[in-house]
C-alpha angles and dihedrals in degrees: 000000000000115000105218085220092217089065089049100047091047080045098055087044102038083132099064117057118212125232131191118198127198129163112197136198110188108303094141098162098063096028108079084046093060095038085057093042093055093045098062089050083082097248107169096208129036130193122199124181117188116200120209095313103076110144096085096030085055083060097053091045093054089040095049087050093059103043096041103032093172094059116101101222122186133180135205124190119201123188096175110121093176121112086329089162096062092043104058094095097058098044088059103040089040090056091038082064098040086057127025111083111255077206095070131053106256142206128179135188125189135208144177116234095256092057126096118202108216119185099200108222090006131097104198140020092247090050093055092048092049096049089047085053100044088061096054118101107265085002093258119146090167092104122054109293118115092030093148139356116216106213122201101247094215117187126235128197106191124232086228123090110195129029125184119256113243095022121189100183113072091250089169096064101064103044129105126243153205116211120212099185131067123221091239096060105028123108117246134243112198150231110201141176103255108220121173098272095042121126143185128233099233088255095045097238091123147019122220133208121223118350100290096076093255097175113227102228119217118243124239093254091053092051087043090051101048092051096046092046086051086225119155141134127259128213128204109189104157118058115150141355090267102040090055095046081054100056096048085039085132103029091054098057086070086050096053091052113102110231110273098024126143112258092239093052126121119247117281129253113253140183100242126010099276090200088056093046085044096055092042087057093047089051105035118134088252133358120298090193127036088216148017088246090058096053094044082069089070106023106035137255091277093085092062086058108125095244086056104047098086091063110035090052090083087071088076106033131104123244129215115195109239103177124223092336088160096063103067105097109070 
């Protein structure tokens, strides 16, 4: 008799009960995508808040309750402007403990709309669990082994150019990518066992026990686990010309100056659209540059701001073609 390995994962872990947390400001041309993507991995709970831009994201929410009726899906829409920035993290931790049942043993992972949870060798979120269990002496996860699970947060440029806005389709999930991090040197984004007094860092790269950010450390079987499995998270930032000029819409401005110029001047005439040649040399197939340094040269020393820097990073490093990695959870 075959075993579908999904039923039995969710079998050996009927007593935690999986949640998945995004909050979500307009990209309506990757979220449906992720939505979608996190909803296959077999998550029983998802959290959306939806931050000043709800007409789309109301679509996706009605059109992931139809076509998955046994996911609890739940939305949250926040108007406050205010200080958002310093507030993410309240709004998160404050809705993970609105929702998740003290009663079961719990366990939450968030994400932005532009990250992709992938578990490696394993089909589901209740499968990797189980298999991490089952190799546990005595097959116990009730201490507190297994408390987080640092994933590699690996970045993706897509082969693809243009996407449409507002997307239904998942168009994310069948593309093709080129990956820019190793495991070995990325930063983590984690999936942790939410206790009552268990909080998120506002990016989700780590959980933090009590109210003083006391970090909780991964143990050596969950770090063990995660490479084996081959599990991380991948990240696609950078999706189109305009998107991207969107996203550095502050931070070009400063690019399109000419040196010397009053603050309050009008861009300066140049001869090509320096966002678009900016956004050819993050994406290109390999490096054009071998450093920051080198592309400042061309394109000013705007792009090595430090609210840059996570994105034009991508001009110097090196790529390494990963196929459709998106397209594993069905």
């Amino acid at each position: 008799m075959t075993v579908d390995p999904t039923r039995a994962g969710i079998r050996a872990t009927t007593n935690i009960c999986f949640t998945a947390l995004t909050m979500v400001r307009g990209e309506s041309d990757i979220v449906w995508s992720s939505l979608l993507h996190h909803a296959r991995l077999g998550f029983q709970r998802l959290i959306v808040i939806s931050y000043l831009e709800h007409d789309f994201l109301r679509e996706c929410i009605d059109k992931l309750r139809h076509d998955f009726p046994g996911l609890e899906v739940n939305l949250v829409e926040l108007e406050s402007r205010g200080h958002f920035g310093r507030r993410k993290a309240f709004y998160v931790n404050r809705a993970l403990s609105l929702f998740v049942d003290p009663k079961m043993e719990n366990f939450a992972y968030c994400f932005d709309a532009d990250e992709f949870l992938s578990l490696g060798a394993y089909p589901s979120i209740g499968a990797f669990l189980a298999a991490f269990v089952a190799e546990l002496p005595g097959k116990v996860i009730h201490g507190t082994t297994g408390e987080v699970f640092p994933l590699p947060w690996l970045n993706l440029i897509p082969k693809r150019r243009h996407y449409e806005e507002r997307d239904l389709s998942g168009q994310f999930l069948e593309g093709e990518y080129l990956c820019v991090d190793s495991r070995q040197h990325s930063r983590h984004k984690v999936l942790f066992r939410k206790r009552p007094g268990t909080r998120v860092h506002m990016a989700y790269h780590q959980a933090f026990a009590g109210e003083k950010d006391v970090p909780v450390l991964p143990d050596s079987e969950a770090v063990a686990f995660v490479e084996k499995s081959g599990a991380c998270v991948y990240h696609v930032p950078l999706r189109s010309p305009g998107q991207f000029r969107d996203r550095l819409e502050g931070p070009m401005r400063r690019v399109m100056i000419q040196p010397g110029s009053a603050p309050s001047s009008a861009p300066a005439e140049v001869p090509f659209d320096i966002a678009a040649e900016l956004y050819s040399a993050c994406t290109a197939s390999q490096p054009r540059f071998t450093s920051l340094a080198e592309a400042a040269d061309v394109f000013g020393e705007a792009i090595t701001d430090r609210k840059i820097r996570a994105i034009t990073r991508f001009i110097y490093r090196h790529r390494v073609d990963v196929g459709p990695v998106l397209g594993s959870a069905k």
